[in-house]
N, C-alpha and C positions, 0 to 999 in steps of 0.2 A: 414270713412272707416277703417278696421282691416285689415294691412295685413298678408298673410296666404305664409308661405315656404315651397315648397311641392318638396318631393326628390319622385323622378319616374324614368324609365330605359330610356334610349334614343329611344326604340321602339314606346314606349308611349307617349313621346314628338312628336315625328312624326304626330303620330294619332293626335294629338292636335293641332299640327300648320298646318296639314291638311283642320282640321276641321275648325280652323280660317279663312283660307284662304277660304275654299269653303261660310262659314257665309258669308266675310266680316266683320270679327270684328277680337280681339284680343285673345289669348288662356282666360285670365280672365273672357272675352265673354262668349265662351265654360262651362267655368265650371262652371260659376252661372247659364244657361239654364241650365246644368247638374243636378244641384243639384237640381233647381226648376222641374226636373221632375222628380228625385228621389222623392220628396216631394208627388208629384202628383199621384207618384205609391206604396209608402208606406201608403200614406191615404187610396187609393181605399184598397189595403190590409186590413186594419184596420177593413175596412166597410164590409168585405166578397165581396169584387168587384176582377174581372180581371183587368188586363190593359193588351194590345196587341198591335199587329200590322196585320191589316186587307185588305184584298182586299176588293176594294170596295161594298160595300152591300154583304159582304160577311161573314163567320165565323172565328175568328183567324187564322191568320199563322204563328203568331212567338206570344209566350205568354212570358213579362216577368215576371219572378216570383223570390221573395226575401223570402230567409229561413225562416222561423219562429223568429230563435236566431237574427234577425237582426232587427226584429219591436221592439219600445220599449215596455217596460213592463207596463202593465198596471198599473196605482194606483190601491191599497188596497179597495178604495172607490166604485169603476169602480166595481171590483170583485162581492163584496159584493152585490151591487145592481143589478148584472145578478144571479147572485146565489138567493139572499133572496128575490128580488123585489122594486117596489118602494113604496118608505112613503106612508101612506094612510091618513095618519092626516090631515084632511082638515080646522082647525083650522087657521086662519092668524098670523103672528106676534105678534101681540098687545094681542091676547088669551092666547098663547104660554106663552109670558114673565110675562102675571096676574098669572099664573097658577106657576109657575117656584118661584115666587114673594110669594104665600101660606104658 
């Protein structure tokens, strides 16, 4: 395990040992779920997905949503291949490196 020293306002610590207590677990509890659903709402992000909060069988009512500046930044690689497309060389390995090899 790493541990992590996190200075926050005492309003904030409230909301957290709130949150504990209502879990049953410890603030630690809290913010590893925390982050595991950042994780989960920055991916959807990623993918051109929502993530919300819904009534049921119903359409969003509370959308959360994360700035742009705050997803990371793409590799150079990623780019390139939405921009230019993907390889079309259907050649295997073994073609590849005879040719390379010339």
């Amino acid at each position: 395990m790493v541990r992590v020293s996190l200075d926050m306002p005492p309003e904030l610590n409230e909301v957290l040992e709130e949150l504990a207590s209502k879990m049953g677990g410890s603030k630690s509890d809290v913010l590893r779920q925390a982050i595991a659903l950042m994780q989960i709402i920055v991916k959807a992000k990623e993918q051109g997905q929502e993530f919300g909060i819904s009534e049921l069988n119903q359409p969003l009512a509370t959308e959360i949503a994360i700035r742009s500046e705050q997803l990371p930044i793409p590799h150079p690689l990623e780019t390139f291949i939405e921009t230019f497309g993907v390889w079309e060389d259907e050649r295997n390995t073994e073609e590849i490196i005879k040719e390379i090899r010339l």
